[in-house]
N, C-alpha and C positions, 0 to 999 in steps of 0.2 A: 549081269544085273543092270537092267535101265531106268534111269536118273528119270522119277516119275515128273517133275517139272520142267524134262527138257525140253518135252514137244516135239516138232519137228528138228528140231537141231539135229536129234540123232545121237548124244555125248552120251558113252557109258559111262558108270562113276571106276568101273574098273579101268578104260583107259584114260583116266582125267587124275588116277593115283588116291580116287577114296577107298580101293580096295581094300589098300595096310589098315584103312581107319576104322573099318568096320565094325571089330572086336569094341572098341569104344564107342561108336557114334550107333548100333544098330538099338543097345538098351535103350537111349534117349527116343529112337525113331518109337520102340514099343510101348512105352511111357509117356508118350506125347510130348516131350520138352522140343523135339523138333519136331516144327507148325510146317517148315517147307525148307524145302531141297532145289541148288538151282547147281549148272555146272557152267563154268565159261572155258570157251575154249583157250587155249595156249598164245598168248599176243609179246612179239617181243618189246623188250623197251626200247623208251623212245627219251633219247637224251634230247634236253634244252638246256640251252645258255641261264648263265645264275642272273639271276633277277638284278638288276640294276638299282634297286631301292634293298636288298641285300644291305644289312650291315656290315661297312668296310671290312670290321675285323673279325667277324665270320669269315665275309671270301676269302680273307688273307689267310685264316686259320684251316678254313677248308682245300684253299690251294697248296699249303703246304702240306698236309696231307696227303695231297696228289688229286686232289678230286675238283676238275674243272667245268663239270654241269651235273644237273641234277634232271630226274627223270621227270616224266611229264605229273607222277602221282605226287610224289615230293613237292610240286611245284602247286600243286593244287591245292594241298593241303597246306600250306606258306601262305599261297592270299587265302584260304577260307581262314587260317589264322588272323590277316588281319583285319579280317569283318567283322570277327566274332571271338568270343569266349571261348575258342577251341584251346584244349591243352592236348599236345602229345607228348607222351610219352617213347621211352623207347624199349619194350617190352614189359615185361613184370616186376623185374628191379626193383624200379621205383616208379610208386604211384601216388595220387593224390588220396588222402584217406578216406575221400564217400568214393572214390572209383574203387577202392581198394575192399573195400566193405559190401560194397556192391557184387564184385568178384566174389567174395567170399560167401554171402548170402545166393549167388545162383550156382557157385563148385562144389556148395553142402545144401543144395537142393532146401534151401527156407530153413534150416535147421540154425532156431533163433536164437537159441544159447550159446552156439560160437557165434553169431552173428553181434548182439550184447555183447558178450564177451569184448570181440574184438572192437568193439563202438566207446566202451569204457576206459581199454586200455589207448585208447586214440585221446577221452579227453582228458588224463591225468596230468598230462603237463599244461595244461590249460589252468588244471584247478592249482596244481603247484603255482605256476604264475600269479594267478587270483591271490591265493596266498600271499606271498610275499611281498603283493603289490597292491594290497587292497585299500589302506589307507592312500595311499596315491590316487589311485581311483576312484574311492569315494571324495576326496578332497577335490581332483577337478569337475567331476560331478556339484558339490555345494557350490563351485567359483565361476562356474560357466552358466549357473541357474536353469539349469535342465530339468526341466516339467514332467 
C-alpha cells in the first residue's frame, strides 16, 4: 500500500509501521476524518546541550536523573514555550480542560452530550467556589467600583 501523499519519496505506510494501524486509521480514511496522509522517513536523534537559560533546579533535577541533553525536538518546543502560550503536556494523564474537552469532542466524533456532559462536570468546582465565595466577590466588586 503507497502512502498517497508521498510523492516521489517512494515511503510505503507498510514499511514506515502504519500497517499494524490500519484496522483503526482506514475507517477514518473512508469517512473523511482523514483530509491527508504524509510519511517521513526514519531520522535518528540528535542530542544538544541543555539550554543555558534552563532553570537551575531543573538541570539539577534532570542531571540527577541521569539525563544530560535533550534532543533537538525538546529543545524546540522549550523556546517556542517561551515565546508563547504553549502548554505541554506529557501525554493524556493530565490535560488542560478545553484540551481535554476538545479530545473528547473529536474521540466521540461531535457527539455533544458527552461533550456537555463533560464541559459541566469541569465547571462545578468553579460554581462550588462561587458559592462559598460570593459575598467576598461581590464585596470587592462594590469596593473597587467596577462599572
Amino acid at each position: 500500500m503507497r502512502d498517497p501523499q508521498a510523492g516521489d519519496r517512494g515511503h510505503s505506510l507498510a514499511s514506515s509501521g502504519f500497517a499494524r494501524w490500519a484496522v483503526a486509521i482506514d475507517p477514518a480514511r473512508r469517512d473523511g476524518r482523514i483530509v491527508a496522509e504524509s510519511a517521513e522517513p526514519d531520522r535518528s536523534a540528535q542530542p544538544v546541550s541543555l539550554p543555558e537559560r534552563l532553570d537551575p533546579g531543573l538541570v539539577e533535577a534532570l542531571r540527577r536523573s541521569g539525563v544530560e541533553s535533550l534532543y533537538t525536538h525538546q529543545l524546540r518546543a522549550f523556546e517556542a514555550a517561551e515565546h508563547s502560550n504553549l502548554v505541554i503536556t506529557s501525554g493524556t494523564k493530565w490535560q488542560v480542560l478545553t484540551v481535554a474537552t476538545a479530545a473528547l469532542q473529536s474521540r466521540y466524533n461531535a457527539q455533544w452530550t458527552l461533550v456537555m456532559a463533560a464541559t459541566a462536570v469541569a465547571i462545578v468546582p468553579l460554581l462550588v467556589l462561587f458559592v462559598f465565595f460570593q459575598r467576598h466577590i461581590v464585596r470587592s466588586i462594590v469596593v473597587t467600583g467596577l462599572k
